[in-house]
DOLUM-774915 format. One record per residue (C-alpha): x, y, z. Coordinates in steps of 0.001 Angstrom, whole numbers, plus 500000, padded with zeros to 6 digits. Example, Ala and Ser with C-alpha at 12.3 -4.5 7.8 and 13.67 -1.06 7.14 Angstrom:
2
   east  north     up
 512300 495500 507800
 513670 498940 507140
//
This chain:
640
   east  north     up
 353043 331237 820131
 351086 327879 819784
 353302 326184 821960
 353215 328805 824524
 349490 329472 824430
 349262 325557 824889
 351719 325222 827873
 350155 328523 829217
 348624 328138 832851
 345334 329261 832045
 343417 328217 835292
 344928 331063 837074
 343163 333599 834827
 338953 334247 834374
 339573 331851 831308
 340233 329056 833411
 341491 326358 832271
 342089 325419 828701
 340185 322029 828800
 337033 324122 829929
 336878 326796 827075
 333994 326931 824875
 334613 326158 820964
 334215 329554 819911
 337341 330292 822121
 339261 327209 820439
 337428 328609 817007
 339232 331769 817697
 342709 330871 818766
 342870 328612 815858
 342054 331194 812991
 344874 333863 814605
 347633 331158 815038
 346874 330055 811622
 346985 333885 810421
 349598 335684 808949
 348662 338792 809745
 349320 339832 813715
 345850 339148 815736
 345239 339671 818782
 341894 338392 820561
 340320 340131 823958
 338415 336945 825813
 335536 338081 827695
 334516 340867 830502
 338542 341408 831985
 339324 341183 827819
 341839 338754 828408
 344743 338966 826061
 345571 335886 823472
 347831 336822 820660
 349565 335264 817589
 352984 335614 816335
 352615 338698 814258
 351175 340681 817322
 353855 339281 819575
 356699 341393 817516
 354527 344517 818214
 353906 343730 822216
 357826 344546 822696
 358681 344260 826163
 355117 343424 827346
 355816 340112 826002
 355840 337598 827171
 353732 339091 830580
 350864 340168 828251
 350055 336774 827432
 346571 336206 829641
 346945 339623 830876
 343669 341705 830911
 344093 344094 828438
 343698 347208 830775
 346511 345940 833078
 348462 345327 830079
 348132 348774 828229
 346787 351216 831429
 348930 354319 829323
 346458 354294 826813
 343222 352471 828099
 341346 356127 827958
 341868 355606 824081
 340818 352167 824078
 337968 351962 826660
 335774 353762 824575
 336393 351440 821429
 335924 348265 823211
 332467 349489 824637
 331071 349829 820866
 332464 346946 819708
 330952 344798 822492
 327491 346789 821724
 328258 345140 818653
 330100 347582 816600
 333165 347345 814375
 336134 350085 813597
 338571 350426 810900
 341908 352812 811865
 344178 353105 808791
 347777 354049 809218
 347848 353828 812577
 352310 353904 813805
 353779 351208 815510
 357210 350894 816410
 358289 347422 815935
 362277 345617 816172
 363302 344007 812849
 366719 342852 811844
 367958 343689 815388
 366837 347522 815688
 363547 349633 816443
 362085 350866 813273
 359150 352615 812384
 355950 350619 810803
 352337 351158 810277
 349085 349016 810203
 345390 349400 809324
 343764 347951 812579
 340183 346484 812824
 338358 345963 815684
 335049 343180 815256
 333552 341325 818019
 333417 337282 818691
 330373 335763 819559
 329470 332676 821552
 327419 329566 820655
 324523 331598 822005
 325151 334325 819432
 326181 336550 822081
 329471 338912 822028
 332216 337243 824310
 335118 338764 823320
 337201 341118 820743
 339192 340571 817777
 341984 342510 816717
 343463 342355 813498
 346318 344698 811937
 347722 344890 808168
 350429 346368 807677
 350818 349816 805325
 354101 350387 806124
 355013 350808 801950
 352310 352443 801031
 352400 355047 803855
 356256 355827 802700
 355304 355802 799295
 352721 358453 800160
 355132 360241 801877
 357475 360263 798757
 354860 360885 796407
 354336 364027 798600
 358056 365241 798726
 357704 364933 794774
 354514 367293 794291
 356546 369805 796674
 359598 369786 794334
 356396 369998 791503
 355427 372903 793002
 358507 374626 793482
 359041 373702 789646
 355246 374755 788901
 356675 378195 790921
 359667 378893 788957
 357943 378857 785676
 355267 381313 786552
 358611 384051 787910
 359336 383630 784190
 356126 384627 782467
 355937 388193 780216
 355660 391413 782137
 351897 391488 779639
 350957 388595 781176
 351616 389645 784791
 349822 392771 784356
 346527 390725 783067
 347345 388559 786006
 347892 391583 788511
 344198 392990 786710
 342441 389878 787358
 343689 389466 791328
 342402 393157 791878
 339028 391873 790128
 338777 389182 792439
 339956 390729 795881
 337288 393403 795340
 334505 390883 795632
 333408 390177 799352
 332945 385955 797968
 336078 383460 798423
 337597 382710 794648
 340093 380115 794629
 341902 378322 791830
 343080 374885 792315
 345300 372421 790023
 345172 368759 790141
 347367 366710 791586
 347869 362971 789675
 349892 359708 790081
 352053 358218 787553
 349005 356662 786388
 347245 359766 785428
 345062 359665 788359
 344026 362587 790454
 344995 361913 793965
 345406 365731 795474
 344903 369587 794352
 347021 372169 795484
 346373 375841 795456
 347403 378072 792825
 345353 381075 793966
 343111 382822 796487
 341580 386307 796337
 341738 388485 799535
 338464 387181 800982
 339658 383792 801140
 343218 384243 802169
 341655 386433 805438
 340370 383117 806306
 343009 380618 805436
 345896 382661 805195
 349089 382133 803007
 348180 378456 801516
 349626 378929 797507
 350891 375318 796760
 349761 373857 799747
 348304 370364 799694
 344238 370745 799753
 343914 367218 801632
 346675 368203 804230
 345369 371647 804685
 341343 370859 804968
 340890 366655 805041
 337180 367271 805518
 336745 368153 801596
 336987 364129 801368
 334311 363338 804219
 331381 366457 802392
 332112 365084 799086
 334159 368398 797923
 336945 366865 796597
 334808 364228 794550
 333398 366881 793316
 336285 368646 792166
 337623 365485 790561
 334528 365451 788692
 334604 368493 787178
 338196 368271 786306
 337963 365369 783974
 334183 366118 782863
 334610 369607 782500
 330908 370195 783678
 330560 373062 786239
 329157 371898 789579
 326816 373549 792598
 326027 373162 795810
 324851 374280 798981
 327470 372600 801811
 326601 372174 805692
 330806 372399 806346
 332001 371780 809431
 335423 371250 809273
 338892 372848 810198
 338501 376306 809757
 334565 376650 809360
 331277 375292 810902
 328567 376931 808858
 326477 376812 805157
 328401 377166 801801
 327385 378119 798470
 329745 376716 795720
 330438 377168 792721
 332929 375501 791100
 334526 375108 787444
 337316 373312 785184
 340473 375703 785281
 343168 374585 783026
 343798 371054 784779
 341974 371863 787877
 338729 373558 789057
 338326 377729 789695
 335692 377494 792600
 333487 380922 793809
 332235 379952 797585
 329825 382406 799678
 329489 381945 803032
 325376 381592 803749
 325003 380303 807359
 322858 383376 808111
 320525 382582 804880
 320159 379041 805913
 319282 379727 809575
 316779 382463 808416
 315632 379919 805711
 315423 377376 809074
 313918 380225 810854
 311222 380598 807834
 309864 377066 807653
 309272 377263 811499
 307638 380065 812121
 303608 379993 811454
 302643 381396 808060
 301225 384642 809283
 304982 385350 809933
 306436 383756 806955
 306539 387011 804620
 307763 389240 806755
 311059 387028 807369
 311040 386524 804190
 310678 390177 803312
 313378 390865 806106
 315566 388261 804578
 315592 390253 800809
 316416 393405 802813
 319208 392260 804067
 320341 390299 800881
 319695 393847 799409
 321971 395933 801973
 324783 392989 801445
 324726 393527 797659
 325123 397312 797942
 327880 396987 799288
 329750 395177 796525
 331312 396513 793606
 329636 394159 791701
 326467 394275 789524
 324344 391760 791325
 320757 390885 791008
 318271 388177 792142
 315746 386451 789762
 312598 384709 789519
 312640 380911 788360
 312120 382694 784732
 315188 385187 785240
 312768 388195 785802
 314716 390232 788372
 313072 390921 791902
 315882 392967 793004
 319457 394421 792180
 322363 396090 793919
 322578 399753 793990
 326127 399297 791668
 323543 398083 789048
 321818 400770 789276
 324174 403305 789641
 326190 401900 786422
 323234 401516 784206
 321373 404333 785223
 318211 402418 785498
 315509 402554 788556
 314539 399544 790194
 311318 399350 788285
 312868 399756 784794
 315236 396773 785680
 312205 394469 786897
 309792 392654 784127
 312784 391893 781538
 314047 395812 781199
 317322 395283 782098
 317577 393521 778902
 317549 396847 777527
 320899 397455 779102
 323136 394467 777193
 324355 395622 773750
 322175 394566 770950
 324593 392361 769280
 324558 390203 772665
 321048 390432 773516
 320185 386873 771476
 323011 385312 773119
 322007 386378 776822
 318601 384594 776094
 319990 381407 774696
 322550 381231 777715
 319969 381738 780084
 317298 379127 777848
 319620 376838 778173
 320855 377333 782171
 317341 377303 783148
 316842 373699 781291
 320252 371977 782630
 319530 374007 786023
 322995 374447 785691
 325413 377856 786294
 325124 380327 783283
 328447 382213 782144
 328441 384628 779138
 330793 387444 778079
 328581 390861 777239
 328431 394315 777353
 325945 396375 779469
 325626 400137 778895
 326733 402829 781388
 324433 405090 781758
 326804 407332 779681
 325775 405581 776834
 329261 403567 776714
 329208 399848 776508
 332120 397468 778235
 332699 394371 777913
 331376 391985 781339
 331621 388769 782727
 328355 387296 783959
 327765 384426 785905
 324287 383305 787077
 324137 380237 789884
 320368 378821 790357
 319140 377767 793357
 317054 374680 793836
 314828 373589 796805
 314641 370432 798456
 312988 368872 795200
 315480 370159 793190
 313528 372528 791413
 315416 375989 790481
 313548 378379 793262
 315594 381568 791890
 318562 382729 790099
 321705 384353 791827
 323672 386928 789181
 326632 388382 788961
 328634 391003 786291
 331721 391581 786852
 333571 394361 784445
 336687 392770 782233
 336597 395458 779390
 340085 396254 779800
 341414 392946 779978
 339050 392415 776838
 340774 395259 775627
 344028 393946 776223
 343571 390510 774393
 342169 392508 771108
 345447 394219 771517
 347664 391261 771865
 346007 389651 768915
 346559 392315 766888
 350023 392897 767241
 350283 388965 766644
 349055 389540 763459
 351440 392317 762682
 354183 390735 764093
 353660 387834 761807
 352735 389868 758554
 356449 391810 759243
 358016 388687 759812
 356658 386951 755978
 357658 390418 754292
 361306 390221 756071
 361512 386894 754753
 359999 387969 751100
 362775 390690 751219
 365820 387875 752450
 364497 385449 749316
 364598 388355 747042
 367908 389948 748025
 369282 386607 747719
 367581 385984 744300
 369542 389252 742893
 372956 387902 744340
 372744 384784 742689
 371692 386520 739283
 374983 388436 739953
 377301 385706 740747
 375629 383299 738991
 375054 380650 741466
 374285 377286 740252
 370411 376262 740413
 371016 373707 742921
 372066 376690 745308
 369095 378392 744559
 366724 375210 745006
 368093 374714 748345
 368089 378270 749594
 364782 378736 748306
 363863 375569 750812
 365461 376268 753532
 363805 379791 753858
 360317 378297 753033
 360993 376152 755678
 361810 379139 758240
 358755 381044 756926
 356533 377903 758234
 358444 377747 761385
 357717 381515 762028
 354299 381007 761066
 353898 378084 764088
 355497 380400 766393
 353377 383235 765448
 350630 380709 766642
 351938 379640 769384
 350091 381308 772172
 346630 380163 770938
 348000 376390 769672
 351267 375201 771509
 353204 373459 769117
 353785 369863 769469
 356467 367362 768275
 354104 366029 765438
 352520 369049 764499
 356529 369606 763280
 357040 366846 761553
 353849 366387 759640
 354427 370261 758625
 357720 369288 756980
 356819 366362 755212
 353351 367923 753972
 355850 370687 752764
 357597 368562 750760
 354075 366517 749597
 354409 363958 752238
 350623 363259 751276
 351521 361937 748227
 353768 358901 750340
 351140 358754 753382
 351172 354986 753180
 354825 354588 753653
 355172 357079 756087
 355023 355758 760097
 354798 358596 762808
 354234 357894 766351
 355020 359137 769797
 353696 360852 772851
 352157 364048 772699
 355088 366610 773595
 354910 370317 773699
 358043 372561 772201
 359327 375744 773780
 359818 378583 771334
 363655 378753 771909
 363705 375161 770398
 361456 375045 767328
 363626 377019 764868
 366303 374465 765177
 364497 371731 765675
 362425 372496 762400
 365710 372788 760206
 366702 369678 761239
 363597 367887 760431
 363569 369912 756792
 367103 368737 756092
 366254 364700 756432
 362541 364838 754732
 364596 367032 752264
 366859 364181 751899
 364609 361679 752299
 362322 362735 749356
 365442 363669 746783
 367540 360598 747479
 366285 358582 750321
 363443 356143 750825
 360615 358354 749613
 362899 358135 745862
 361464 354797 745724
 358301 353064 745375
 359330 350006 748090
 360928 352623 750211
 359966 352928 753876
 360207 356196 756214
 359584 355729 760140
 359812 358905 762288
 358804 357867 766201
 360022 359233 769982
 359549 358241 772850
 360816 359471 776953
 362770 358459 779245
 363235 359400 783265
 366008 358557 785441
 366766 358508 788873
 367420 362200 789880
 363998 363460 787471
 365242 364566 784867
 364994 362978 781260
 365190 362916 777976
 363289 363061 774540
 364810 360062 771864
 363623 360593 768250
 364414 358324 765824
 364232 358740 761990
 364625 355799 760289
 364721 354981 756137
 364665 351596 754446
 365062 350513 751081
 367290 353326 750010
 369226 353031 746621
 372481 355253 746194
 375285 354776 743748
 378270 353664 744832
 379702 357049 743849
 378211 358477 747176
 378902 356141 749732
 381816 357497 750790
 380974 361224 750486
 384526 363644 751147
 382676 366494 753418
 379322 366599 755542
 376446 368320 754027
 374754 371265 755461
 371779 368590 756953
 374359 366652 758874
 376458 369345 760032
 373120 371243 761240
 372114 367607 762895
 375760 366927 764320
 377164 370627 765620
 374387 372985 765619
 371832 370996 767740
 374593 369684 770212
 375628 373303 770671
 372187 374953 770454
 369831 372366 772117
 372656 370463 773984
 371217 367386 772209
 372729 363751 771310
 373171 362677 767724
 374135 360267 766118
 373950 359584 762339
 374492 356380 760632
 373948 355187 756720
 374232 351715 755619
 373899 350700 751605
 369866 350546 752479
 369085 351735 755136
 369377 355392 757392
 369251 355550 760909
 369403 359366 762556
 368662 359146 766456
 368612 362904 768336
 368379 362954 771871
 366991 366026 773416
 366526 366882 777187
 363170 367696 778766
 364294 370857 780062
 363777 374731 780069
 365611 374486 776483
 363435 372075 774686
 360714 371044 776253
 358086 368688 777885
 355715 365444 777769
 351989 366268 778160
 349335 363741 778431
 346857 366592 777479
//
């Protein structure tokens, strides 16, 4: 393009010639030709075009005609896009568009590519704007690794979907409980989950769930993409705020001006860490904040009686909610309550003013109402507490009670917005899984009390030798620990380590804790696999501490995993056990049949667990690598 810019007939354009140009002109062709990035540069009023290579590959067939062409003859299909952009960058304004597409001919064909573009003005040696300058970088890798990232969280999600068909007909029901909960509340609840890169990094949520007030307004959105579906989160600071409270676990509040996609109106927020993601409550208040507008307007002879107007109305809204709700002072004495408050308690207004509806939480609670509310009311932050209120039957259940503060323009908590919402059953429910939990696992101990001692009485009968009943003695202990980590479960997954170091501890891996290595990636087990898994790692510390390198004092016993991914997305789990400085006679080197460990290590897991082993001893050293897939069957990697 130098050469043709140089040989270019200028003097039949409003450049004129080329000898005649000022040096900001020359200034300017000289940093695009020396650019690699394409450039473009629009000379002054007719915005006469003067390229570089780069932009000549995206001119097409306009090239080479659009070479000290006005721009507007050169692009008249789209000058009603860029007519207004030129006019604010000549009144001295510059624009950033990122991503914008660009079909462009490489290698012989027409492919598609995208740039950021930025538009900046040139000034003269008076300091005045003469012209425009263009310049694009190309995105064209990260935009389709975007788009790949993207297809990957869909088939996330339609993993993330599968797994929930598969949850317990219990857990459906407390799931089925909770979405009538929420549906009956006129607010929008939603529950989002986070959304990272391979680098850990939140870069999206998705939905997970909305109750019937919000899906009336969004519709069907489960799994969608939350930037796709409503970009403007990014723009009000939303989804900054979600990120926040996902990694800090601090609930967050606010009052939103949102106009965006599907609103254009005032939102009050509340929002919370869910799991690995945020459970957000958002009431719509554009009537509030216009009669709040309305309020500091209007003289102050009128002032009470809009605000007095504006409780009346808050009042008829709340009655109709099958809710307990209530408003506070600044000091959590209430002002006024919902007629479901009053109906379910029993109270009158004036016995639930001035602290009396204290009288209404249980008395076991009552302490820990006013420390959650001390506390609220000196972080000015939302208050949540489990309790139970009394029906005016006398009977207490069990509620869940939320109470959001609001805050003026000083940021000083004005008032107190409350909520109870009625969970006894599902508190019920919990007591009663816990329970049977407990008798589950006490049954499960005396079955195995009754296995040891049935066996015991065979072996007095056939007089087994005591090295059957050492090892058969072990191996059940070891199944009674592995039904006591299952029995667990549901409160503390079980992890890969929490295994092994239960095993070796077993065995009194504390006394060797200095030649003992263990290291690997936190990764949770599903139930189907532990049992297995746990004999196998109770067959080599057995070993390990009766003849391996735990015999002796300059033995050494590593036990480490690590994961692996490949192409399609699957993988696999690789644990290694490894033992050095073992001493065995030379009696046992060359053993005529497989013990019970090795044919547990080599047949059953293959067969059960659809694992990889492989089992090799040396004259010092052991090497036993299993690898396990990160399916359904076993289980997965967790950063958590």
């Amino acid at each position: 393009m130098a050469e043709r810019i140089r040989t270019y007939d200028w003097s039949a354009t409003a450049l004129g010639a080329a000898e005649t140009w000022p040096p900001s002109l020359r200034a300017t062709i000289s940093l695009l030709l020396g650019c690699g990035f394409p450039m473009i540069a629009l000379w002054g009023p007719d915005l006469i075009q003067i390229y570089n290579d780069g932009f000549r590959d995206l001119m097409g067939l306009k090239h080479p005609a659009g070479l000290g062409q006005p721009s507007r003859d050169c692009w008249p299909e789209v000058w009603h896009i860029n007519a207004p952009i030129y006019e604010r960058v000549w009144n001295g304004e510059t624009f950033t568009f990122e991503d914008a597409l660009y079909p462009l001919s490489r290698a012989g064909r027409v492919e598609d590519a995208w740039f950021t573009l930025t538009y900046s003005p040139l000034r003269d040696e008076t300091g005045d704007i003469a012209g425009i300058l263009v310049t694009l970088l190309e995105t064209t890798v990260r935009v389709l690794a975007d788009r790949a990232l993207r297809e990957s969280e869909a088939r996330f999600r339609a993993e993330l979907e599968r797994q929930v068909r598969e949850r317990t007909a219990e857990l459906q029901a407390s799931r089925d409980l909770l979405k009538a909960t929420m549906d009956s509340s006129m607010d929008m609840i939603q529950v989002f989950e986070a959304v990272r890169d391979p680098a850990g990094e939140i870069v999206d949520f998705q939905w997970l769930l909305n109750n019937h007030t919000s899906e009336s307004r969004y519709g069907e959105v489960r799994g969608q993409s939350l930037l796709e579906r409503n970009p403007g989160v990014v723009q009000e600071g939303i989804f900054d705020t979600f990120k926040r409270v996902t990694e800090t676990g601090q609930p967050a509040t606010a009052e939103r001006r949102y106009v965006h996609e599907q609103f254009d109106g005032w939102f009050f927020q509340c929002a919370v860490k869910l799991g690995d993601g945020v459970a957000t409550t958002t009431k719509e208040i554009s009537a509030w904040k216009a009669a709040q507008e309305e309020v500091l307007r209007l003289r102050d002879n009128i002032a009470q009686a809009a605000l007095r107007e504006s409780e009346e109305r808050f009042r008829a809204l709340a009655s109709l909610i099958p809710v307990l709700l209530w408003r506070s002072d600044e000091s959590g004495q209430h002002n006024s309550l919902n007629e479901a408050w009053l109906t379910y308690t029993g109270q009158n207004l004036q016995q639930s003013q001035v602290g009396g509806w204290l009288e209404a939480v249980h008395p076991d609670d009552r302490d820990a109402a006013r420390e959650a509310f001390r506390v609220g009311r000196e972080r000015q932050r939302l208050i949540e507490v489990q309790q139970r209120i009394r029906r005016h039957d006398g009977e207490y259940r069990w509620f869940l009670v939320r109470q959001a503060p609001i805050v003026d323009a000083e940021g000083q908590v004005t008032q107190w917005i409350g909520a109870a919402m009625d969970i006894h059953d599902l508190h019920d429910l919990q007591e009663r899984q816990a329970v049977l939990v407990a008798e589950l696992q006490h049954r499960t101990r005396n079955l195995l009390g009754v296995v040891r001692s049935i066996a015991h009485q065979t072996m007095v009968q056939t007089g087994p030798t005591e090295r059957f009943r050492e090892q058969f003695n072990d191996r059940l202990a070891a199944l009674s620990r592995v039904q006591g980590l299952l029995s667990r479960s549901e409160q503390e997954p079980i992890t890969l380590r929490t295994l092994i170091r239960t095993e070796l501890e077993a065995l009194g891996g504390g006394d060797f804790a200095d030649r003992i290595h263990i290291a690997g990636p936190p990764v949770h087990l599903r139930k189907a696999s532990v049992q297995t898994l746990a004999l196998a790692m109770h067959e080599l510390a057995t070993n390990a501490r009766k003849y391996g390198a735990l015999t002796t004092e300059h033995g050494r016993l590593s036990v480490t995993w690590r994961a692996a991914r490949d192409d399609q997305g699957g993988g696999s789990l690789l644990i290694e056990w490894i033992e050095e400085g073992i001493s065995r006679p030379r009696e046992e080197r060359s053993p005529t049949r497989r013990g019970y460990g090795r044919e547990l290590i080599e047949r059953a897991m293959p067969y059960a667990l659809n694992a990889k082993t492989r089992y090799e001893l040396g004259e010092t050293r052991l090497r036993c690598a299993i690898e396990l897939p990160l399916d359904e069957r076993f289980g997965e990697m967790s950063t958590a």
